[in-house]
N, C-alpha and C positions, 0 to 999 in steps of 0.2 A: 615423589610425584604427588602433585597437590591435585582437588576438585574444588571448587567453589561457585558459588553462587550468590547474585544479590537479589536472589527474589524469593528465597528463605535461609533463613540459618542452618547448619547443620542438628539434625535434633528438634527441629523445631518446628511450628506448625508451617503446612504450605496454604500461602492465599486462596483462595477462591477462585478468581482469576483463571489462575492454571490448574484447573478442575473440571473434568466430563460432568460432574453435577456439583450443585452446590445447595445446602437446605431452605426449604420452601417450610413455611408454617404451616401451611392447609394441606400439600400433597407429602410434605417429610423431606421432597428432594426433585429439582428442577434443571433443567441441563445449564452448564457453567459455561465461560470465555472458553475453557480448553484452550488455553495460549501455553506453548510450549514452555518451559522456566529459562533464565538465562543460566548460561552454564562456562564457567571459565577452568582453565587448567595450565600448569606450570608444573619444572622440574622435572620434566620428561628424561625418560634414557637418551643419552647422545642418540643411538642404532634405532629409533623408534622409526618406522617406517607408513604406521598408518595407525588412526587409530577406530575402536570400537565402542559404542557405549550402546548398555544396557540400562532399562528402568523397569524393576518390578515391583510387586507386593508378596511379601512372602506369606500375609496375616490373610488369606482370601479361605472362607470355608470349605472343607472337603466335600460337604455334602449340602444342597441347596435345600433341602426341606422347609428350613425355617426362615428362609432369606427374605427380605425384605413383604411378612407377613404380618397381619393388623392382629395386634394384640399375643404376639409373640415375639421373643425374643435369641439372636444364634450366642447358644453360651459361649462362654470362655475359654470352658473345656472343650472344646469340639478342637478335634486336629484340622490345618490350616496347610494351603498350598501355594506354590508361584501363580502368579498371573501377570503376565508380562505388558507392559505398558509401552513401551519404547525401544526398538531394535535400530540402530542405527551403523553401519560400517561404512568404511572406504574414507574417514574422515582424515582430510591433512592434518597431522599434525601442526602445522606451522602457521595454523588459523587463529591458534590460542585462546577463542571462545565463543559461542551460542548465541545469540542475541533471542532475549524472550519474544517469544511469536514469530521468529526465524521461518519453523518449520512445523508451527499448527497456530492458525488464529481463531480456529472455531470449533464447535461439535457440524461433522459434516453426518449424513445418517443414510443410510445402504452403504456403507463402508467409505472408503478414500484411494485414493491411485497410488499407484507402487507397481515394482518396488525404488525406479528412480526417482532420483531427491536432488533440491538446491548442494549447491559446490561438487557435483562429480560422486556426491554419494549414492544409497542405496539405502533402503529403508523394508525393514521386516513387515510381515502383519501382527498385528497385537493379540490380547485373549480377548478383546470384545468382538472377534470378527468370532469365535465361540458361541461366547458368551449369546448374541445376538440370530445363533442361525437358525432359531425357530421363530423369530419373530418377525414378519411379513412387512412390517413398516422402516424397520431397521436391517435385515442381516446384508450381508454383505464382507467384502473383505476387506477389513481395516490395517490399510499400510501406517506407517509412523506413529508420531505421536497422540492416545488420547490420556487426559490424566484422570486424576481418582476420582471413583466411585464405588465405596463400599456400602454395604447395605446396610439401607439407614435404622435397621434396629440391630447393630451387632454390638456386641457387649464390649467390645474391644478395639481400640486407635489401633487406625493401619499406618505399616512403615514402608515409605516408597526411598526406595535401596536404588540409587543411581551407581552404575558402576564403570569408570570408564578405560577401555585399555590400551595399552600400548602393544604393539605388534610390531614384530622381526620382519612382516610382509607388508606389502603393499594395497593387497587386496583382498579381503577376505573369502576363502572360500568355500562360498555359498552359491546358491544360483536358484533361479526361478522363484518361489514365492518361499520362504524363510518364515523361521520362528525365533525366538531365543533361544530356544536347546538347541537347535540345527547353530549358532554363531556360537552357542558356550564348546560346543562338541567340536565346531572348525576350527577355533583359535588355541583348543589345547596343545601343548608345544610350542606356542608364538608368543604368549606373553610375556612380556617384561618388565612389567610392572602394571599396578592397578591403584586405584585409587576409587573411593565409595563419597558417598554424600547423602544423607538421608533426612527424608520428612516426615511429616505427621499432618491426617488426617482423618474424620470424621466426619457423617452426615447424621448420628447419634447427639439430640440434646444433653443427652445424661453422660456421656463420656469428655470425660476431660484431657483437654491435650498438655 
């Protein structure tokens, strides 16, 4: 079971483009296209019944104290957790791939609709609907995809971990408003195979991808 993409390599930096922010020289970081990435996939199990995809960051800080702070910076050392970018299920198999800006062309801001989605799917809310729910201009609940934005003085390139799965079922299930733990927790026992693809990115002048 293959993942690919033509709008980054595996390992390697993701455009701008497909980025919730991208960096600004006078503020450090300005909101981006946020255009979903294109996403292809082959080699599937014959029994494959439906599929699942996930996109996270697993490099996101455990504790905000020093996030995106003037004249500070979040070390290296600090322990790091998920933050989930993209929850997608119900997807046919027999689509065989994504088209970039399919199923995000923008930064939309008090969240985005969910959880139904283009082709019969279903679409989670993200960590920026978190992320976002003390701030009065923004929170709201963010269904599908927004992409990366890590804090632009972290000492460390983040990896956005696309993972996509093949499932024994049909349907995933889930119901009501969903997260990625709630899809990692439903399809255990349903997988049959999986397949990653990962990028790199930065809102950090000093970090090199």
């Amino acid at each position: 079971m293959k993942l690919t993409s033509t709008s980054f390599g595996d390992g390697q930096p993701i455009p701008a483009e497909y980025a919730f922010c991208k960096p600004d020289a006078k503020t450090h970081c300005t909101l981006g296209a946020n255009r979903n990435p294109q996403l292809a996939w082959s080699d599937l199990p014959a029994a494959t019944k439906s599929l699942a995809l996930i996109c996270h960051d697993p490099d996101v800080p455990s504790k905000g104290d020093d996030v995106n702070q003037e004249g500070r910076e979040v070390p290296a050392s600090l322990s790091r957790v998920d933050f989930f970018h993209w929850i997608l299920v119900d997807l046919d198999p027999a689509s065989a791939s994504i088209a970039a800006g399919e199923f995000c062309t923008t930064v939309t801001t008090r969240g985005k609709a969910g959880p139904n989605a283009p082709r019969g799917t279903r679409q989670g809310i993200n960590d920026y609907t978190a992320w976002f729910a003390g701030d009065k201009d923004m929170k709201g609940d963010y269904f599908g995809y927004d992409g990366p934005c890590p804090p632009w003085n972290d000492s460390i390139k983040h990896h956005y971990v696309f993972t996509l799965y093949a499932l024994d079922i049909a349907k995933c299930p889930v119901a009501g408003k969903f997260g990625g733990a709630d899809v990692r927790r439903a399809i255990a026992g349903h997988v049959l195979a999986e397949a990653k693809l990962s990028g790199l990115y930065t809102l950090n002048p000093k970090v090199k991808l």
